[in-house]
N, C-alpha and C positions, 0 to 999 in steps of 0.2 A: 764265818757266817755261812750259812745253807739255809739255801732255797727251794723249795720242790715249786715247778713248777708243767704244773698238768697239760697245758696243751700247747697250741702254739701261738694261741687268741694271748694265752700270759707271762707267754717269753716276752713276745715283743713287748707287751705293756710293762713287764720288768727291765726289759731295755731301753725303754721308754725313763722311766724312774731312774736307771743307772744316769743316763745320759743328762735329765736333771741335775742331779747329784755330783755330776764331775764339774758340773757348771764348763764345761767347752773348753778344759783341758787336764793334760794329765796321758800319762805311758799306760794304755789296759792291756795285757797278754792274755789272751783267748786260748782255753787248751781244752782238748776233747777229739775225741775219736773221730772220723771222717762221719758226717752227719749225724754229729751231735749236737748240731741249731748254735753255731758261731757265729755266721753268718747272718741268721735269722734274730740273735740278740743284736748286731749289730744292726741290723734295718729298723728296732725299737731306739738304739740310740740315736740314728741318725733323725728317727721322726722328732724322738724330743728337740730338734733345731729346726723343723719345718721340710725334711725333704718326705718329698710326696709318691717320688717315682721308684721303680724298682732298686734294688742292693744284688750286686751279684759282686760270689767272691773273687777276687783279681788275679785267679792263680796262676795268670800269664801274663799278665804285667806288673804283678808283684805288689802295684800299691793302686790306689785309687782315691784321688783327691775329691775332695768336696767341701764348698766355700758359700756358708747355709749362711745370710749375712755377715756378723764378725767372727764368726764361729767359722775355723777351719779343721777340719776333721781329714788324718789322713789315715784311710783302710788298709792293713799291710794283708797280702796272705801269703805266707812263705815255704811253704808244701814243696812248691818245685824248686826252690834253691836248692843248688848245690853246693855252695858254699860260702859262713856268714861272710868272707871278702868283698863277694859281690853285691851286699848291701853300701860298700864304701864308695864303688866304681856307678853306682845307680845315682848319689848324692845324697842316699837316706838321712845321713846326721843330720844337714840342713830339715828334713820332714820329723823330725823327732824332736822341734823344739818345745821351750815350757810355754808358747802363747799361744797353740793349739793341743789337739785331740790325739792323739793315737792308739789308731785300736789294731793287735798284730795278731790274729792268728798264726798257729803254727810256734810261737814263739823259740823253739826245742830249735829248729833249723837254721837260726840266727845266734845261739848260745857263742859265748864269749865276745861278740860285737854290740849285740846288745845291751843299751844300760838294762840295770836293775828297773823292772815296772814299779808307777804305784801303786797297781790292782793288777791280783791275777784271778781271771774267773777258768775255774774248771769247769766243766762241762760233762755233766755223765748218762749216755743215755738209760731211763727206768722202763720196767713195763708198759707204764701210762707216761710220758711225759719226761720230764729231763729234771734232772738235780743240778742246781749252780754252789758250787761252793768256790766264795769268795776270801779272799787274805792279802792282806794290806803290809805290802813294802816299804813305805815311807809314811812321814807322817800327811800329807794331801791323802793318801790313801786312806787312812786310819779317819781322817775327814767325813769322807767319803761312805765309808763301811756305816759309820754312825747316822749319816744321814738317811742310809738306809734301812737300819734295824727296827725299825718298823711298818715298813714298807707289807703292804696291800692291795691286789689288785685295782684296789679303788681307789687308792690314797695317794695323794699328789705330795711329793717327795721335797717341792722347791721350799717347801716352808718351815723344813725342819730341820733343825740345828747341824 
């Protein structure tokens, strides 16, 4: 599935819907060039649980928890690893469970530690605005993809199949 989306008013509202649609758990690999708005779909997922304050990416402390009522959501960003071992020596397996969130940027720099996602959004910067092209690893993912195939800036994502 692809997404065009024009500014940055309709990432976050697209991340806003993702985050919907994952219902507050599930593996997302975030992949795209350095400031291709990873980050910034991530502050749209984070709003869909109520956080209200800043998102910045954690590329010096590697993850960034957030405990939005039942909903736990942990932020990876993995740019400065140097190697996926040191995800083991940090505790990550325990932050990659199935009864939260994870959303990992960088995912490339964790390869072979990391399980399989069950979303992965690309990310590609355009002239105007950023392309998300999304594909589904499992079937929560394939879930997921569906509940957003019709998705619309305006369109509230929680009610559809």
């Amino acid at each position: 599935m692809r997404m065009i989306l024009p500014d940055e008013q309709t990432q976050v509202a697209f991340g806003e819907a993702l985050g919907l649609a994952l219902k507050g758990h599930g593996q997302v690999h975030l992949e795209g060039e350095l400031g291709a708005g990873k980050t910034t779909l991530t502050r749209g997922v984070l709003r869909a649980y109520g956080h209200k304050g800043a998102v910045k990416s954690p590329t010096y402390t590697l993850v960034e928890p957030y405990e939005l009522g039942d909903v736990h959501i942990q932020h990876f960003d993995l740019y400065r690893l140097g190697d996926p071992e040191e995800l083991e020596f940090m505790g990550a397996r325990d932050l990659l469970g199935d009864d939260q969130l994870s959303l990992i940027e960088w995912p490339s720099r964790g390869a072979g530690w990391l399980p399989v996602p069950d979303l992965r959004v690309c990310l590609e910067v355009l002239p105007s605005g950023r392309s998300a092209l999304l594909d589904a690893d499992s079937e929560w993912g394939r879930v997921v993809l569906a509940r957003l195939a019709d998705w619309a800036p305006n369109k509230d994502v929680s009610t559809t199949p």
